[in-house]
C-alpha positions in Angstrom: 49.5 35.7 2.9 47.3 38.1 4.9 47.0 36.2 8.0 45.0 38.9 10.1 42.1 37.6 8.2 42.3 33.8 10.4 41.1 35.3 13.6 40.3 31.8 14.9 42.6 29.1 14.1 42.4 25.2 15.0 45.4 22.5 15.5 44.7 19.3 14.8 47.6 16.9 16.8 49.0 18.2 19.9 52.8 17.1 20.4 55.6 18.7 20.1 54.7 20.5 17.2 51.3 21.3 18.2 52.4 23.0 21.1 54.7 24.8 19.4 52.2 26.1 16.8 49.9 26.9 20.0 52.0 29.3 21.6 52.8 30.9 17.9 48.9 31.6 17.5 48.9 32.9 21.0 51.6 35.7 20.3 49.8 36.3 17.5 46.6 36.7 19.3 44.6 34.1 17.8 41.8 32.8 19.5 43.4 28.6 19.3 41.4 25.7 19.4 43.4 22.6 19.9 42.0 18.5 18.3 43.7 15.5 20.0 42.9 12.3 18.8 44.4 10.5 22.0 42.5 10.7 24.7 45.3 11.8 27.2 48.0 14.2 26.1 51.4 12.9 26.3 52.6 15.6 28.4 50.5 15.3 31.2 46.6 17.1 32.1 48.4 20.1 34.0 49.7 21.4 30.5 46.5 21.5 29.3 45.2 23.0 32.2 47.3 25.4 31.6 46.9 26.4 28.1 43.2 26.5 28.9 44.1 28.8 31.7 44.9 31.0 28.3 42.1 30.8 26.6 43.2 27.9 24.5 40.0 24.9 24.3 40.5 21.2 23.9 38.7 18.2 22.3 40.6 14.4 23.0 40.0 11.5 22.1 39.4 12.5 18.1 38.5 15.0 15.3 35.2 16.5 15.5 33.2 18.8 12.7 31.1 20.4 15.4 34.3 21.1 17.1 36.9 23.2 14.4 33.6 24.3 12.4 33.7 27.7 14.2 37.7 28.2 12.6 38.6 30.1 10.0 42.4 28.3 9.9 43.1 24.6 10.1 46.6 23.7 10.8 47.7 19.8 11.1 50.4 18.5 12.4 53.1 16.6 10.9 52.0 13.0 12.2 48.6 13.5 11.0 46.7 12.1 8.1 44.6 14.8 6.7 43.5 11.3 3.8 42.2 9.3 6.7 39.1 9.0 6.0 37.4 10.3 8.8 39.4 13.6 9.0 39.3 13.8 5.0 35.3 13.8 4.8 35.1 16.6 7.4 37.7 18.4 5.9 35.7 18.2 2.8 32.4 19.5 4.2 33.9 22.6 6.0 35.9 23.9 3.2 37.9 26.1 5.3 41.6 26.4 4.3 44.1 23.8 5.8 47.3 23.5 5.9 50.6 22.0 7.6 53.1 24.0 10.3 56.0 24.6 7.6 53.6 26.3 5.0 51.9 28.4 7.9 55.0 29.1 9.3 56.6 30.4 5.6 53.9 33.3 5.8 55.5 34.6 8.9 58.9 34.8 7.9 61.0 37.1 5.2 64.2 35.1 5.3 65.8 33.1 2.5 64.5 29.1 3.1 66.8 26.3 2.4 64.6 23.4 2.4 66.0 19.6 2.8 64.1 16.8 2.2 65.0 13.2 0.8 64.0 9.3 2.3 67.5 9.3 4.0 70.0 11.6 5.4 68.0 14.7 5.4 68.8 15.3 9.1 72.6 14.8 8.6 72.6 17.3 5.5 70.3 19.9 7.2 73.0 20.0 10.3 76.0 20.0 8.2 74.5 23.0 6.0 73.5 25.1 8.7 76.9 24.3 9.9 78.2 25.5 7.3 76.3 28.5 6.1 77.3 29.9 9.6 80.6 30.2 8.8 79.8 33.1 6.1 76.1 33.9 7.2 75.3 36.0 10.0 71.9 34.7 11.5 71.3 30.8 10.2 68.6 29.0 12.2 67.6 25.1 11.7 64.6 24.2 12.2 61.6 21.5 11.0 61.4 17.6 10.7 65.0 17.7 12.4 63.0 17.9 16.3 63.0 22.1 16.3 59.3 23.1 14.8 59.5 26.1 12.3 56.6 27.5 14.8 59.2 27.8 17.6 61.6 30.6 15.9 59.8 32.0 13.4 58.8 35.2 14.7 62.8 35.6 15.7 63.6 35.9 12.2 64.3 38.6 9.8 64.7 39.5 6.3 68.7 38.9 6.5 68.2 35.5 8.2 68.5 32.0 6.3 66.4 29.2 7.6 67.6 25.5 6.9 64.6 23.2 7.1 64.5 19.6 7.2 61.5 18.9 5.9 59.6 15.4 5.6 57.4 13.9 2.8 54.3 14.3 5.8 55.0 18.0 5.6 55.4 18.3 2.1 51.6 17.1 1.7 49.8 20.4 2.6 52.4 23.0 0.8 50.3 26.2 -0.8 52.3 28.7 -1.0 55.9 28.0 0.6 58.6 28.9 -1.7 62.2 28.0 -0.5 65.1 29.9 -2.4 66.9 26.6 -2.7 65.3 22.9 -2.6 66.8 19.9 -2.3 65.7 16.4 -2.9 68.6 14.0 -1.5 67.0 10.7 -2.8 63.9 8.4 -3.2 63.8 4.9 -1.2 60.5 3.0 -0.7 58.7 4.5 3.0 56.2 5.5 4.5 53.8 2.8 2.5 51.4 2.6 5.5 50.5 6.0 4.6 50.6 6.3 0.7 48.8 4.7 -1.7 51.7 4.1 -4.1 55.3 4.7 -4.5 54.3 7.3 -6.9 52.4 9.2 -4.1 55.3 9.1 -1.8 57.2 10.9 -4.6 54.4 13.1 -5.7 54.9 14.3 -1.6 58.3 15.1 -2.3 58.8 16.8 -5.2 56.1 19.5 -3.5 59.2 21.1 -2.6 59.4 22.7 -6.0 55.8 23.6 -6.5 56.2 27.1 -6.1 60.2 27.8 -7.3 60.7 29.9 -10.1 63.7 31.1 -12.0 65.3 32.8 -8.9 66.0 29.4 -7.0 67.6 26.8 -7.0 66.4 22.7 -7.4 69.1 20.3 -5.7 68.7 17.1 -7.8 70.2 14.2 -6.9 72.1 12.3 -10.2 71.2 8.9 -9.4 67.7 10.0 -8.6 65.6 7.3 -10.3 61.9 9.3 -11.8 60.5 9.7 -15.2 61.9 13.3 -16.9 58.2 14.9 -16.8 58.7 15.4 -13.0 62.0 17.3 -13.9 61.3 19.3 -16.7 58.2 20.5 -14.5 60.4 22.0 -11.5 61.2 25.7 -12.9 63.8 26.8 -10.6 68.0 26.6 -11.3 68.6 22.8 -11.6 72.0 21.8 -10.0 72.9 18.2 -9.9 74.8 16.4 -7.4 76.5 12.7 -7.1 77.8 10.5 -4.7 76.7 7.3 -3.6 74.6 6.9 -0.3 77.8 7.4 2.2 78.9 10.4 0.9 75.8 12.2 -1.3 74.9 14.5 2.2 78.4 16.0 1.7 78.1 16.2 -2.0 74.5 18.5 -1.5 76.3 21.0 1.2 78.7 21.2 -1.4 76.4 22.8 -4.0 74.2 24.4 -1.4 77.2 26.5 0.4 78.6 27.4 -3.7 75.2 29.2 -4.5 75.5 31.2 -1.0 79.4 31.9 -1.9 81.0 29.8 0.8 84.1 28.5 0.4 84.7 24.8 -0.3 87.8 24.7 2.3 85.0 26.0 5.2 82.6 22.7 4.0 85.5 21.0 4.8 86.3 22.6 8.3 83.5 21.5 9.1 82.8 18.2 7.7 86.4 17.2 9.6 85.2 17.7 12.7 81.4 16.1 12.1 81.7 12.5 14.0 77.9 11.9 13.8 74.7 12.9 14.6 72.8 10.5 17.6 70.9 7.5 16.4 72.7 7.8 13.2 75.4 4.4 13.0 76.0 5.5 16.2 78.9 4.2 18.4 78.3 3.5 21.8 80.7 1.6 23.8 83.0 -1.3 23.6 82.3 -4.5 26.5 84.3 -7.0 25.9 85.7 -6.6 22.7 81.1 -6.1 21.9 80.9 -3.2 19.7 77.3 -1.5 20.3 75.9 0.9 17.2 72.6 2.4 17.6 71.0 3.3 14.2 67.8 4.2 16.0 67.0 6.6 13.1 66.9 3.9 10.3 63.3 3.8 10.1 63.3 1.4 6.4 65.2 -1.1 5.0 67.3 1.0 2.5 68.6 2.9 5.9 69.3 -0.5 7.2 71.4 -1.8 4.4 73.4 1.4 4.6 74.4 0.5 8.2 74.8 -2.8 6.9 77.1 -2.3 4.1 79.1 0.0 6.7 79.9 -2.9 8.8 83.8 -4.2 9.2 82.9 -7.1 11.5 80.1 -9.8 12.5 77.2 -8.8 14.2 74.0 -9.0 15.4 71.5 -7.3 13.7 68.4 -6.1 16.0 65.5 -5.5 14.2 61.8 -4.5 14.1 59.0 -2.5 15.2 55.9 -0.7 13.4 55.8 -1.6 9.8 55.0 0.9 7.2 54.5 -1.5 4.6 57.8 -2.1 3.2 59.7 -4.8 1.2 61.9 -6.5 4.3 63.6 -8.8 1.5 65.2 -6.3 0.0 68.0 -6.8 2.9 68.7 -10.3 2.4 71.4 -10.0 0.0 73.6 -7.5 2.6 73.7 -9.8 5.6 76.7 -11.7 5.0 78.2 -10.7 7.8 75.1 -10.9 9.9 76.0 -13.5 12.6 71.9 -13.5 14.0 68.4 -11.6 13.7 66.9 -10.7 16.7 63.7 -9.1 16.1 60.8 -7.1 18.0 57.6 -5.3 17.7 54.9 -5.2 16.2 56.3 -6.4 12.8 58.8 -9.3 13.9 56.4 -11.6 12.5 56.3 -10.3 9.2 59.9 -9.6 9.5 60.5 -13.1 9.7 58.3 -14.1 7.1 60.2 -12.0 4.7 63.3 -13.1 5.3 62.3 -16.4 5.2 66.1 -17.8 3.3 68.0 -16.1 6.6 67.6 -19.3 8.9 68.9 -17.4 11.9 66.1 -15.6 13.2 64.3 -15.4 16.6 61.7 -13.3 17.7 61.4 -11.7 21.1 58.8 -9.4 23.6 60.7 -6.1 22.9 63.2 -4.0 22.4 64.8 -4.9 25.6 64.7 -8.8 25.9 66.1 -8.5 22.1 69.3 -6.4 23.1 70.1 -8.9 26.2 69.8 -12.0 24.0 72.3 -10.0 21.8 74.8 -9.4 24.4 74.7 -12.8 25.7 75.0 -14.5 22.1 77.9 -11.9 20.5 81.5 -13.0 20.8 84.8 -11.3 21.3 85.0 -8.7 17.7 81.2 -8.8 17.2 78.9 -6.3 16.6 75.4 -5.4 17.8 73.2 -3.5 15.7 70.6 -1.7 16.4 68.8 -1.2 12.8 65.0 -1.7 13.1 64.0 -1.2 9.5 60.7 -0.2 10.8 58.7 2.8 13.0 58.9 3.4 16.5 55.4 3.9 17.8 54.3 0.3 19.0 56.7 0.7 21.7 58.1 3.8 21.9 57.5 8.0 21.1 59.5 8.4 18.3 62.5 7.2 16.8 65.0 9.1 19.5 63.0 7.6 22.6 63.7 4.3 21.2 67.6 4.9 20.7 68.0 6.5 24.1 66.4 3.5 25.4 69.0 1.1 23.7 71.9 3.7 25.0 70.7 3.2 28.3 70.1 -0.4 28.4 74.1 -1.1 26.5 75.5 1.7 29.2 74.1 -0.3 32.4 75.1 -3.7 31.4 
């Protein structure tokens, strides 16, 4: 893609990402327009006063046509929904080219592109493969949904890198041109259904991945992956299947992935001895008491949840809840037999509750943090309490890692 052509490029959502892709387009001497829909910036005014400072101009508080019509690029963040439709209809009377931070960022880069994505433990099987490409490899970076934007390291790489991408369903949505050597599609769960129309439009999202493979790569295909064989037969890269059930599938992947770049079994399992865990993931935190605390911060739906849930060796407490994405709660009743209690939060406790209607031991409470104390106070000697929320983090909290740290905190000063 001949990107001297976009000499004025707008991004639309300014967090992490967006600022990422900002100082990208800067390097690349872009004249960068910047749309906000909040009305204050997360980080503070002072950032943007200093971007501006750069030439870089602002609109908060939304998305307007008058505002990007000037661009010749539009680049959207992750978190935004180019099918709302206020941004869809302006989208659709400029007609200029848009496109997400992973496809934009794919032009700039000659390395080889391992791209993960998957409902659940994408981020575990991006870490463990660039872990383990790095033991034959000589330049492996990680990058994308896994908190490091592709826009950060990108102009870094060269043609002898490999880049490991975790890359979300969100991302996935505004794909052109990016074509990863090797793909991999860990599994489908129902998520995200606040945002797609259908389950089928969730997996449409995902199997993007493959769009633009062709008999040089390689398509990662889960066995047990559950979609009519049209979707298959359509993917024209290398298929290589891989099996496992859900505690063990991540390994299974790096497996496959580190035998098509010639690494050694024995190094996969080097490093898979000395993995204990990523943070917010089952996460152990401390013992009071004989209390076990777990933070599974990152188990943003219920089929996360009844992983945690079928991990469990004792009774416990299971905290819950949220922003709901418009998901089937039920689906966990038939995994809490060792669930002592429910104590739920957020913005879908309610509904929560509702759902799980035949679990009589439910009680909802203000947040996260009157929820956790209740929890302390109730467990026994040998209990558990769990910090699985099913659900989103942004009623009350940033993201899902803002809301773990905040459980962490709160178990570590009582």
């Amino acid at each position: 893609m001949d990107i001297d052509k976009f000499k004025s490029v707008a991004v639309i959502g300014w967090a992490q990402t967006g600022i990422c892709l900002t100082d990208l387009l800067l390097a690349l001497k872009k004249k960068v327009k910047v749309s906000e829909a909040r009305l204050e910036c997360a980080f503070g005014s002072s950032l943007i006063d200093n971007y501006s400072d750069k030439g870089v101009e602002f609109e908060l508080g939304g998305h307007s046509r008058d505002f990007i019509k000037t661009c010749d690029l539009i680049i959207v963040s992750p978190g935004v929904d180019t099918k709302s439709p206020y941004l869809e209809k302006i989208l659709k009377e400029l007609t200029i080219p848009c496109v997400g931070e992973i496809e934009f960022c794919s032009w700039l880069t000659k390395s080889s592109l391992v791209a993960i994505t998957g409902t659940n433990g994408k981020t575990t099987t991006s870490h463990l493969c660039h872990q383990v490409l790095k033991q034959k490899l000589k330049n492996v970076y990680l990058g994308g949904n896994i908190g490091v934007p592709f826009s950060s390291f990108v102009l870094k790489t060269k043609k002898s890198d490999t880049i490991v991408l975790e890359v979300s369903s969100f991302q996935l949505e505004t794909i052109v041109k990016f074509k990863p050597l090797v793909a991999a599609l860990l599994n489908i769960e129902p998520d995200h259904m606040d945002r797609y129309l259908s389950q089928k439009d969730y997996l449409r999202a995902k199997l993007n991945i493959f769009k633009n493979q062709d008999s040089n790569d390689w398509a990662l295909l889960n066995k047990g992956l559950n979609f009519d064989l049209k979707s298959i037969e359509a993917i024209k890269s290398e298929k290589v299947f891989f099996s496992g059930e859900f505690t063990n599938e991540n390994y299974s992947a790096v497996y496959r992935i580190a035998e098509i770049f010639g690494v050694e079994r024995l190094n996969c399992e080097a490093v898979f001895s000395k993995f204990k865990g990523l943070p917010h993931r089952f996460q152990f935190i401390r013992d009071i008491d004989g209390i076990s605390f777990i933070n599974d911060s990152k188990a943003t739906n219920p089929a996360s949840t009844i992983w945690a849930l079928k991990s469990l060796e004792s009774p416990a407490i299971l905290l819950a809840g949220g922003k709901d994405k418009g998901l089937d709660y039920a689906s966990v009743l038939k995994y809490l037999r060792q669930v002592k209690k429910i104590n739920l939060f957020g913005q879908a406790a309610a509904k929560i509750k509702k759902e799980l209607g035949e679990f009589s031991r439910i009680e909802i409470f203000a947040c996260l943090k009157d929820a956790s104390l209740a929890s302390f106070k109730e467990a026994s000697p040998g209990d558990t309490v769990l910090l699985s929320p099913m659900c989103a983090s942004f009623d009350e909290f940033s993201n899902y890692k803002e809301r773990g740290d905040s459980f962490v905190d709160l178990v570590n000063s009582l």
